[in-house]
Backbone bond lengths (Angstrom), bond angles and torsions (degrees), N, CA, C in turn:
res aa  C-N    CA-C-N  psi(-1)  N-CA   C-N-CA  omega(-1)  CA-C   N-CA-C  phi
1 X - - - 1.467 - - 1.524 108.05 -
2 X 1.246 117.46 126.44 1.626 134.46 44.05 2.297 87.36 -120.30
3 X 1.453 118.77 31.18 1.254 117.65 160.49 1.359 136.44 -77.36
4 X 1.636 113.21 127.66 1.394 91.32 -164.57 1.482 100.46 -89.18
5 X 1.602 97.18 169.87 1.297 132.05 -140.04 1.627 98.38 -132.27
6 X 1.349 109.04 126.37 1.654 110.74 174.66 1.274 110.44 -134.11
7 X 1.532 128.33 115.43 2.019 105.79 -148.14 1.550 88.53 -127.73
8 X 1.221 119.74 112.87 1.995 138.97 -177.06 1.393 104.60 -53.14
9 X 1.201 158.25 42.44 1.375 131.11 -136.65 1.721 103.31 -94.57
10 X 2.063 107.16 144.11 1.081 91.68 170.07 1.796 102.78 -105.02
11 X 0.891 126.40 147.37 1.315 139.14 -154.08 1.902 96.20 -99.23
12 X 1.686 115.17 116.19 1.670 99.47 161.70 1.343 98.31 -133.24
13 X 1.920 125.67 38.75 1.075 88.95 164.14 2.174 95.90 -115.10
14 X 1.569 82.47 177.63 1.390 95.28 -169.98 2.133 108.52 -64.28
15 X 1.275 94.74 142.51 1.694 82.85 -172.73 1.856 112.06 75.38
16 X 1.110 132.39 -12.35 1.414 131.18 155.93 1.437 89.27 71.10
17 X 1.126 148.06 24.91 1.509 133.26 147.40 1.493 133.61 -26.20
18 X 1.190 130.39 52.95 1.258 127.39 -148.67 1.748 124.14 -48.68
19 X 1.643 89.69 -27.08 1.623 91.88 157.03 1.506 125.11 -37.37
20 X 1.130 124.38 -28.27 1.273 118.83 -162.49 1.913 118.89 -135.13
21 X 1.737 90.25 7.33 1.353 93.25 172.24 1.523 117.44 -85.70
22 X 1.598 124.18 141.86 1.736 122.99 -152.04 1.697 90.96 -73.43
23 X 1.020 116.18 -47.07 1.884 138.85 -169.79 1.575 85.99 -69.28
24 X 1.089 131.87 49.13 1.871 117.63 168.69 1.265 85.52 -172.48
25 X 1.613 135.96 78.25 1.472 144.18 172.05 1.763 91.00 -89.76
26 X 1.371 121.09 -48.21 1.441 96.47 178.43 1.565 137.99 -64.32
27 X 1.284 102.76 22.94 1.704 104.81 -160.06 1.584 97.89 -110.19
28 X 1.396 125.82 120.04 1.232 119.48 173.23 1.662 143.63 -27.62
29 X 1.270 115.71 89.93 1.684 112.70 -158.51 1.515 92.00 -82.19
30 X 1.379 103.57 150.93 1.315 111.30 -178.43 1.422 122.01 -135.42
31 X 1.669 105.72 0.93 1.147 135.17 143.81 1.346 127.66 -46.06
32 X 1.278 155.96 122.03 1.787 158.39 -152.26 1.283 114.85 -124.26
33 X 1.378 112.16 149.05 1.883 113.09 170.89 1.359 118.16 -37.08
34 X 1.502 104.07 -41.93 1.644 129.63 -145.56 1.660 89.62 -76.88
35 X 1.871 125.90 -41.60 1.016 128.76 163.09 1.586 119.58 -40.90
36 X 1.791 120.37 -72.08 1.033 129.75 174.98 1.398 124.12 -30.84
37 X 1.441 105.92 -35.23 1.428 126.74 -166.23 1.513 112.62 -59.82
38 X 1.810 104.96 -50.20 1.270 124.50 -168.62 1.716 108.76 -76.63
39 X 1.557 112.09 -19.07 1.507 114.30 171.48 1.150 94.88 -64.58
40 X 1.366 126.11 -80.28 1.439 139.74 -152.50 1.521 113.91 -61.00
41 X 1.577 129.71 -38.00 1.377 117.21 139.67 1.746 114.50 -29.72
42 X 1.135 110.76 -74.28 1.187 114.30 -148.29 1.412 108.93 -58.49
43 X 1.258 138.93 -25.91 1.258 140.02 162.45 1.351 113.46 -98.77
44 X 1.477 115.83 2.38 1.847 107.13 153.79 1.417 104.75 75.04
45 X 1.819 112.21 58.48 1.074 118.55 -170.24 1.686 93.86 -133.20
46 X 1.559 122.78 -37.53 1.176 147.30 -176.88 1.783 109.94 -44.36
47 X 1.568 94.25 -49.06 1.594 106.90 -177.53 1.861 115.78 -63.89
48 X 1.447 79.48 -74.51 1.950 93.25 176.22 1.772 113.72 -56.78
49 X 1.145 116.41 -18.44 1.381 102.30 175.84 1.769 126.30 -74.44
50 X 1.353 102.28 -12.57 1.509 108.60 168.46 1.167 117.71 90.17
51 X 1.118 139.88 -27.29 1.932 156.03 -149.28 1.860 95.70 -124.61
52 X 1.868 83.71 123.26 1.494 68.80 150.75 1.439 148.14 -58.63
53 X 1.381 130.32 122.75 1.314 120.51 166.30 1.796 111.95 78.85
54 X 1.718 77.57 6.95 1.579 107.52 -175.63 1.738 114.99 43.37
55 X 1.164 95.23 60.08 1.357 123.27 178.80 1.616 114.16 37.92
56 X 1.488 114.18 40.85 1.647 121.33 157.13 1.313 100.95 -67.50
57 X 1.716 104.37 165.26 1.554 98.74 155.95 2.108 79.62 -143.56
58 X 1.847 77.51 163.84 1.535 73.91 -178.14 1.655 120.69 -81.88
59 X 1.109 123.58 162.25 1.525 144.50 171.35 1.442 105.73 -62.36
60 X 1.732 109.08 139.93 1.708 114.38 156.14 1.499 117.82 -14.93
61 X 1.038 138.48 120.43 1.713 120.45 137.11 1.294 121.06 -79.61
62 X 1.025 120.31 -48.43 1.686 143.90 -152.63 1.098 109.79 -43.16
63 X 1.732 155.05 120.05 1.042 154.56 -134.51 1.842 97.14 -111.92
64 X 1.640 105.45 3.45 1.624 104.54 167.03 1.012 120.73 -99.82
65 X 1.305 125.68 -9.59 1.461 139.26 -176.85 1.381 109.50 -65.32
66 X 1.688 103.60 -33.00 1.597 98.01 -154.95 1.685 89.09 -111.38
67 X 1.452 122.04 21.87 1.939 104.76 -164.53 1.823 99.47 -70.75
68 X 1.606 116.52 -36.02 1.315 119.37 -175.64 1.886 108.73 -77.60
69 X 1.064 116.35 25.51 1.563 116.40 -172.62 0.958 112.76 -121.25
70 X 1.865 107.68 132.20 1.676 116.43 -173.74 1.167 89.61 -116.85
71 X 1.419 117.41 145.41 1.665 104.78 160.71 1.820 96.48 -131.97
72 X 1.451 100.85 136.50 1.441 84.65 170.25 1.879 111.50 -126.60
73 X 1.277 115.45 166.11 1.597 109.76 -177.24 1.512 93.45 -84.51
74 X 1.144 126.44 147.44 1.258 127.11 170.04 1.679 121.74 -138.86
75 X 1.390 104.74 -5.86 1.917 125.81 158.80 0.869 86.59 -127.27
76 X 1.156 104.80 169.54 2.135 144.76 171.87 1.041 118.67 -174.25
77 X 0.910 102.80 162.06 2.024 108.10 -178.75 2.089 94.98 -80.01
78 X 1.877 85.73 -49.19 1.799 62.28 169.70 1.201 139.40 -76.23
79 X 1.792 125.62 -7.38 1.158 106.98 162.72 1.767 139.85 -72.90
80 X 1.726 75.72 -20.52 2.020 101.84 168.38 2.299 93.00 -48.08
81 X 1.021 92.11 -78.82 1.782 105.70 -171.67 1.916 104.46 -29.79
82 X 1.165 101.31 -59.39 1.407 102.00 174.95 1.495 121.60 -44.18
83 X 1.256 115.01 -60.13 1.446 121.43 -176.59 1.549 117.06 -75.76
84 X 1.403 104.30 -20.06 1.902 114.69 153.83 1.436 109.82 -57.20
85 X 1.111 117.17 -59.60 1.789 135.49 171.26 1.084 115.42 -35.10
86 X 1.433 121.31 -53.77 1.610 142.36 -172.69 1.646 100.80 -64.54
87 X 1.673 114.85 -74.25 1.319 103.96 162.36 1.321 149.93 -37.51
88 X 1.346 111.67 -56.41 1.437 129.20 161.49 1.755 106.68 -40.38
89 X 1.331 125.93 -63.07 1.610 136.30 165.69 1.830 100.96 -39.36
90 X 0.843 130.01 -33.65 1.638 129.91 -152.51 1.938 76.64 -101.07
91 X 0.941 131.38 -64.71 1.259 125.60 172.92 1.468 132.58 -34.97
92 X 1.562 120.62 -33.21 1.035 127.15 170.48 1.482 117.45 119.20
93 X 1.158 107.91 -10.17 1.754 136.67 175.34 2.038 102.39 -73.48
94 X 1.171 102.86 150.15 1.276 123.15 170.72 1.153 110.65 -95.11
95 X 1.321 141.56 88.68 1.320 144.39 167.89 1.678 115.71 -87.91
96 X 1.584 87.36 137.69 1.773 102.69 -163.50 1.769 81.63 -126.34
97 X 1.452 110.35 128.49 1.699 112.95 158.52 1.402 102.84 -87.09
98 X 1.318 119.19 95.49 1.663 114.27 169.25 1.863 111.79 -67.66
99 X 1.231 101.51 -1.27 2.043 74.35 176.03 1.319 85.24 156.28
100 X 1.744 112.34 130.27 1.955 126.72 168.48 1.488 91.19 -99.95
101 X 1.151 143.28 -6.53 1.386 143.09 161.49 1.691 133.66 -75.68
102 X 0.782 128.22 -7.98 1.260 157.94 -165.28 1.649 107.79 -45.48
103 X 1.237 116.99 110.04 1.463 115.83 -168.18 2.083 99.52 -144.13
104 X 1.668 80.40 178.59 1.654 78.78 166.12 1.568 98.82 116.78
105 X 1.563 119.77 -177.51 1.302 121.54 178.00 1.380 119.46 -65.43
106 X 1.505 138.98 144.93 1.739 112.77 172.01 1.234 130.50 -86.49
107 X 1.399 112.83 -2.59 1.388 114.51 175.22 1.728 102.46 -88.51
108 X 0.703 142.15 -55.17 1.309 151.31 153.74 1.490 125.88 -12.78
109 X 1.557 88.98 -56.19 1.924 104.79 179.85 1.599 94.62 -86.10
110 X 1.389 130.78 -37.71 1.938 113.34 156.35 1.211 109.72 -18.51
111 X 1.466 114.80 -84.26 1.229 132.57 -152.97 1.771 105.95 -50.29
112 X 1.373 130.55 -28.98 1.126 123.10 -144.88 1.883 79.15 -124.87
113 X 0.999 116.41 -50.24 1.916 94.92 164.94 1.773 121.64 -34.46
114 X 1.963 95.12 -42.56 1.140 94.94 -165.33 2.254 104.70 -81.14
115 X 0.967 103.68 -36.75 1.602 119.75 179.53 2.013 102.61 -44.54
116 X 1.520 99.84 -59.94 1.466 98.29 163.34 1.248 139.89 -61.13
117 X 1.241 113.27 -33.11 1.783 124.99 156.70 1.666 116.14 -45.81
118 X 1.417 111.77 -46.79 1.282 106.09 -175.29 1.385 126.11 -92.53
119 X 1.582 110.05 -9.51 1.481 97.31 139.12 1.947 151.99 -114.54
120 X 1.855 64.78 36.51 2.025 87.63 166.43 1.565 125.79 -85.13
121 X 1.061 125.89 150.49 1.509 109.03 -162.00 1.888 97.39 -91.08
122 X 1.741 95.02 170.81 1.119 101.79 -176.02 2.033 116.05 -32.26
123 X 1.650 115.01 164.21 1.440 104.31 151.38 1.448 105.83 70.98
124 X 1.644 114.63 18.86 1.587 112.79 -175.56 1.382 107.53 -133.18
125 X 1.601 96.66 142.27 1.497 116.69 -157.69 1.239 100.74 -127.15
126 X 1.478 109.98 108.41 1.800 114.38 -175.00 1.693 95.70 -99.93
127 X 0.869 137.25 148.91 1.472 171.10 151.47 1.477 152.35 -84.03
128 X 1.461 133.84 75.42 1.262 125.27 -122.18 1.938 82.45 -131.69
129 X 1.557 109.09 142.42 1.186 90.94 131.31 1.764 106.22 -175.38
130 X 1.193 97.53 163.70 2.035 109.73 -168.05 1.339 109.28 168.94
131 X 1.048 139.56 176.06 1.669 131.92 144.99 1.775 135.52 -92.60
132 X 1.358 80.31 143.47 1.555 90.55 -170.35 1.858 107.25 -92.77
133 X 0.547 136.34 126.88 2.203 120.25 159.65 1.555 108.54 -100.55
134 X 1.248 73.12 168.38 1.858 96.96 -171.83 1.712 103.36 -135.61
135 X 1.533 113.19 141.99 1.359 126.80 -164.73 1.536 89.58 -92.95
136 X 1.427 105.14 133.94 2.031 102.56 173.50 1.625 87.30 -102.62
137 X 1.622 93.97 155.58 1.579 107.66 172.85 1.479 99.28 -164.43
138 X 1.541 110.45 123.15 1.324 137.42 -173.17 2.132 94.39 -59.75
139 X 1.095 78.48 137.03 1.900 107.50 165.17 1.402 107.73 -64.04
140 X 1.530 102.21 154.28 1.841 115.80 166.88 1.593 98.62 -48.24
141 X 0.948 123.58 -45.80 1.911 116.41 -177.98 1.570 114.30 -67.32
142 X 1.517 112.12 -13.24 1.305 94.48 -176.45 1.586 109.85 102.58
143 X 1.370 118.54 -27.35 1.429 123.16 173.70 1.698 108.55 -59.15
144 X 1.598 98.94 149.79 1.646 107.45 179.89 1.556 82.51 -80.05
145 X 1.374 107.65 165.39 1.389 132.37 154.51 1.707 132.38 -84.92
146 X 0.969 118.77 127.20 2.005 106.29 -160.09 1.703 86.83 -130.43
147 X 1.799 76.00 124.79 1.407 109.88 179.97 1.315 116.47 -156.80
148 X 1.428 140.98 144.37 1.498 145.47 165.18 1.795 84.14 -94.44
149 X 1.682 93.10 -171.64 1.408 108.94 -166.83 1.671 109.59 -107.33
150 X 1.750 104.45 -22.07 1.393 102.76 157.58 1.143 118.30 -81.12
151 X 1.530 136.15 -33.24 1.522 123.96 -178.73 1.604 118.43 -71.37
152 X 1.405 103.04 -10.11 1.768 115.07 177.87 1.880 100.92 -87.82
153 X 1.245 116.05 -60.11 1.374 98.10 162.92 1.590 133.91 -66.28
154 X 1.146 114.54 -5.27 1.611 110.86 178.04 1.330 98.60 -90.60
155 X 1.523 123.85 -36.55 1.668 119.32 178.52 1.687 104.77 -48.03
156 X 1.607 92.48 -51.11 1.799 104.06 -160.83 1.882 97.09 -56.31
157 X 1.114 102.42 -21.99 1.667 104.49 -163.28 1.345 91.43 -80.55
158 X 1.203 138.26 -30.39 1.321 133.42 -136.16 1.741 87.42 -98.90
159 X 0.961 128.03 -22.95 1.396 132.06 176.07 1.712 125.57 -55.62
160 X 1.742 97.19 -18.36 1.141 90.78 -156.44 1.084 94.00 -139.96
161 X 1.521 138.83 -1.40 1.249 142.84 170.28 1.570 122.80 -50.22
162 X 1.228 121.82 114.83 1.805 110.49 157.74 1.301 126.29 -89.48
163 X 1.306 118.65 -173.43 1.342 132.55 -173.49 1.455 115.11 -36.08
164 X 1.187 135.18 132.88 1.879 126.81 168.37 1.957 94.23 73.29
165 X 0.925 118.24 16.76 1.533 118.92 -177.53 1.730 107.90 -86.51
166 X 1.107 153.73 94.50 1.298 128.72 155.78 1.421 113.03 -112.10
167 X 1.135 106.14 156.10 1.776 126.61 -173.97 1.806 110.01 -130.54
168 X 1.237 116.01 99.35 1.790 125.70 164.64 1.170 95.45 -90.03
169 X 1.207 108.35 128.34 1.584 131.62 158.38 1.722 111.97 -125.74
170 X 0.783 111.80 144.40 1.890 125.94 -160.20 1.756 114.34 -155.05
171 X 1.377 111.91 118.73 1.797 95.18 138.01 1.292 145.07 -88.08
172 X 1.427 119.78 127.89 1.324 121.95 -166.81 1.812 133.54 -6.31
173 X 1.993 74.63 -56.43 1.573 98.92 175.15 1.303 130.88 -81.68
174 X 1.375 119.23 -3.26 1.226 117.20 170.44 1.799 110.49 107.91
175 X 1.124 110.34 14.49 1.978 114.10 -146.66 1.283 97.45 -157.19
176 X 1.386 111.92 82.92 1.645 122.02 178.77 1.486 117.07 -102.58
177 X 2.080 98.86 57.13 1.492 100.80 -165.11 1.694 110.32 51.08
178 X 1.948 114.60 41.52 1.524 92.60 170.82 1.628 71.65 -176.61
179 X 1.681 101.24 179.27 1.499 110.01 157.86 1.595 118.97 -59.60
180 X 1.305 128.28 -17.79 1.207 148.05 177.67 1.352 125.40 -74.13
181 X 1.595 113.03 124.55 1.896 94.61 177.82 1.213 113.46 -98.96
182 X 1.393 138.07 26.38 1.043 169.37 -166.46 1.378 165.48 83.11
183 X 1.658 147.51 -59.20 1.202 120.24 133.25 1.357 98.48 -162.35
184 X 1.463 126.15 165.46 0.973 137.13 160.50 1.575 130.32 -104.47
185 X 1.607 125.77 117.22 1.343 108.52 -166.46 1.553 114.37 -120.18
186 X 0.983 126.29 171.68 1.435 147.05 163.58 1.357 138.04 -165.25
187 X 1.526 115.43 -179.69 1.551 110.76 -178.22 1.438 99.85 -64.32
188 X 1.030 150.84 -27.69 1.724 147.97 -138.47 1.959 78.61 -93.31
189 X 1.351 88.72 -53.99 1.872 78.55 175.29 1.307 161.13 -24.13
190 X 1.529 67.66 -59.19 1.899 109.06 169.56 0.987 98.92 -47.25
191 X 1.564 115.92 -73.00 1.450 134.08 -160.22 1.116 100.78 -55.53
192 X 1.021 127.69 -52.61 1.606 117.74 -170.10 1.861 106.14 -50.24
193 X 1.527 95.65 -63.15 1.600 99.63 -172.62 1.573 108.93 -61.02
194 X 1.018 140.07 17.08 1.519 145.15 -173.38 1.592 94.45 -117.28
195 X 1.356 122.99 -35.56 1.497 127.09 177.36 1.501 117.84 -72.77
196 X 1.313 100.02 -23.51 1.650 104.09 162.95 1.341 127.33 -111.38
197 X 1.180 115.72 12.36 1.754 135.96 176.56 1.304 102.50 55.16
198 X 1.444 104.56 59.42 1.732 110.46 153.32 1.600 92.94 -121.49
199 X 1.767 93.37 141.53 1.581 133.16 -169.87 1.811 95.28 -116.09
200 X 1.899 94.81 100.48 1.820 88.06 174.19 1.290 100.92 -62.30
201 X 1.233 130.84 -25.64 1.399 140.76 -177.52 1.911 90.43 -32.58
202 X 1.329 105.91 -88.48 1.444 117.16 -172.29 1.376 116.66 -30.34
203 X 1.790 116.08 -65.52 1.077 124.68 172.89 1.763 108.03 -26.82
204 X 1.298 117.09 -64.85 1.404 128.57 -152.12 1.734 97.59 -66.81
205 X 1.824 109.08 -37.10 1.499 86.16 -171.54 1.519 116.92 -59.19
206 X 1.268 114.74 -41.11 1.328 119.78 174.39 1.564 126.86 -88.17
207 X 1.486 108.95 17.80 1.654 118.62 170.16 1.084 102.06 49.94
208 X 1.035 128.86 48.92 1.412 132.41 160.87 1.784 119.72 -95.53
209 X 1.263 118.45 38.99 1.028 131.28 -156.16 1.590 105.44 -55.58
210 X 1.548 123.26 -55.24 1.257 135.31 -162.19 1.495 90.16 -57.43
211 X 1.331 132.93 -55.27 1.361 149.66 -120.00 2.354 73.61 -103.01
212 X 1.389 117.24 -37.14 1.570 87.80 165.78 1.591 135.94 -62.82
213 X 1.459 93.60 -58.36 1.989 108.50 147.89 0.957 134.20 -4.03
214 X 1.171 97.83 -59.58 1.538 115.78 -175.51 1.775 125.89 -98.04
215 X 1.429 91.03 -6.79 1.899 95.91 161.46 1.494 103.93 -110.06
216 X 2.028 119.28 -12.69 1.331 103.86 176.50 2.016 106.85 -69.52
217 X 1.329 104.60 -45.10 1.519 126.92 169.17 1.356 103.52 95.25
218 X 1.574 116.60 22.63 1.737 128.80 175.47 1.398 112.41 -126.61
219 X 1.221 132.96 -166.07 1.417 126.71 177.47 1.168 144.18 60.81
220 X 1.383 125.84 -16.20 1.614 144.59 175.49 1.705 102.78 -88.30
221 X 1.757 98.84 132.50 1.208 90.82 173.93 1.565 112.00 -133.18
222 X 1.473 100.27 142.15 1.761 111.82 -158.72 1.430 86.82 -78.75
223 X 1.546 110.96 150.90 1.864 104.58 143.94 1.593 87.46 -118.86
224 X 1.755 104.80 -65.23 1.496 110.80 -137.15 1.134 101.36 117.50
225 X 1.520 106.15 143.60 1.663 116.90 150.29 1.359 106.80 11.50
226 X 1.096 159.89 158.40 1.184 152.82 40.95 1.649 147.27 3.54
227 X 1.480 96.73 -50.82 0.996 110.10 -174.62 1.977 134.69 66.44
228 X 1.726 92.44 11.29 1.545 101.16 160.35 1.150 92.59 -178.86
229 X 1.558 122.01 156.34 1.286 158.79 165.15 1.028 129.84 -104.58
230 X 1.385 109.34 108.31 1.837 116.19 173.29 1.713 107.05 -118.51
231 X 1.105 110.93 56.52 2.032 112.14 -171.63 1.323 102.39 75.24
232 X 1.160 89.11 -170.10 1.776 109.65 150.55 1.973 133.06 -89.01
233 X 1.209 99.04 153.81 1.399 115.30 -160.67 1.612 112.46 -112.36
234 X 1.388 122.76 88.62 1.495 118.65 165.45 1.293 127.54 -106.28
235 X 1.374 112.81 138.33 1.432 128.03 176.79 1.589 140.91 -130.27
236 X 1.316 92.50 93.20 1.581 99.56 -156.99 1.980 106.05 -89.15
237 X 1.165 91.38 124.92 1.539 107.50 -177.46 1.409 114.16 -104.80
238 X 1.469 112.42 138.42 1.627 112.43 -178.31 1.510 87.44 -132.74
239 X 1.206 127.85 117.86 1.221 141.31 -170.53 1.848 110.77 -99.25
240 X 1.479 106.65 -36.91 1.321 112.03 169.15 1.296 116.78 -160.73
C-alpha cells in the first residue's frame, strides 16, 4: 500500500466465493481471528496447539488498503465445465453442465450422477463439478479405510451403471488422496470385478474404495501434477 495490486486468482472453491479462495490473499477477508478461534475450540485444536490464537494474526480490514486492487478470476471449475461442454458439442454429444457446485456424500452423489445418466438419451454428456467428501471408518481389524472422494463416488457409480454408461471422475490437481486423480468406470468393469469376486458393494461399506482399484487392477487414472486446481471434474457419458 498505496501500490497497485492486480491479483490472477485461480478459483477451487465450489461457487467461486473469492472470500475463501487460498490463491486470492489480495481480496478483502472479512472473516476474523476471533472467528478462527471458535472453529478450533470447537474441535479442540485451539488448546493443544500451544500459540496464541495458534499463531494467526488477523487480516487487513481497512477499506484503503484495497482502493488500488483488482482481482480477477482467471480459472474456475466453471470455466473447466464450459470448455468440457465445447468439446463434448464438437463431438456430437449433447452436453448439459448439471452443476460447478456439487457437494454432498460420494457414495450417495454416485448413485444419483449415475440414476440421471440413465435416463438421458443416447449421445449425452452430463458435466459435474465441486467437491464431494467421504466419512472414513476403521474396519473390524482396526485398519483405516483408504479412499479419495472421486474413487468413492466412481465405485458408488459403478453400481448402477448400464450398458454404453461411463462415468470419469477426477481431481483437478491430480491427488485424489492417492498417486491417482481418480477413476474411470463402467459395465466392462463390473464384469471384470465380478470375475474375481470383488463386491464394490463391500468395498463401499467400509470406503475402502482405493483398496477396490487396486485388487480390480483397472480404473485408476494417473495424470501427475497438474499444476492447478479448480475442484473436482465429472463426466458422465451415455453413449447409447
Amino acid at each position: 500500500h498505496p501500490a497497485q495490486v492486480v491479483g490472477l486468482i485461480f478459483s477451487d472453491v465450489p461457487g467461486d466465493d473469492l472470500t475463501f479462495v487460498a490463491s486470492g490473499p489480495t481480496f478483502r477477508d472479512e472473516t476474523t481471528v476471533a472467528d478462527a478461534d471458535q472453529v478450533l475450540e470447537k474441535y479442540g485444536i485451539l488448546r493443544p496447539c500451544g500459540l496464541e490464537h495458534c499463531g494467526l494474526i488477523e487480516t487487513p480490514k481497512e477499506a484503503q488498503y484495497f482502493e488500488r486492487v483488482v482481482n480477477a478470476l482467471i480459472v474456475s471449475n466453471g470455466l473447466a465445465l464450459k470448455a468440457m461442454a465445447e468439446v463434448a458439442e464438437q463431438g456430437g454429444f449433447k452436453a448439459e453442465i448439471k452443476t460447478n457446485k456439487l457437494v454432498g456424500e460420494a457414495k450417495t452423489v454416485g448413485q444419483e450422477v449415475a440414476t440421471s445418466l440413465r435416463s438421458a438419451p443416447p449421445k449425452t454428456v452430463h458435466l459435474y463439478g465441486g467437491e464431494t467428501t467421504v466419512k472414513f471408518a476403521a474396519d473390524e481389524t482396526g485398519v483405516l479405510s483408504r479412499g479419495g472422494r472421486n474413487h468413492e463416488l466412481g465405485l458408488s457409480a459403478l453400481t448402477a451403471l448400464g450398458e454404453g454408461e461411463v462415468v470419469l471422475t477426477l481431481a483437478s490437481d491430480g491427488h485424489d488422496n492417492s498417486d491417482y486423480a481418480g477413476v474411470v468406470v463402467d459395465r466392462p468393469l463390473r464384469q471384470l470385478a465380478e470375475s474375481k469376486d470383488l463386491a464394490p458393494e463391500t468395498y463401499l461399506a467400509r470406503h475402502d474404495s482405493i483398496g477396490f482399484f487396486e485388487a480390480v487392477g483397472e480404473g485408476q487414472v494417473e495424470t501427475g501434477s497438474t499444476g492447478s486446481n479448480v475442484s473436482d471434474l465429472l463426466i458422465a457419458v451415455k453413449f447409447k
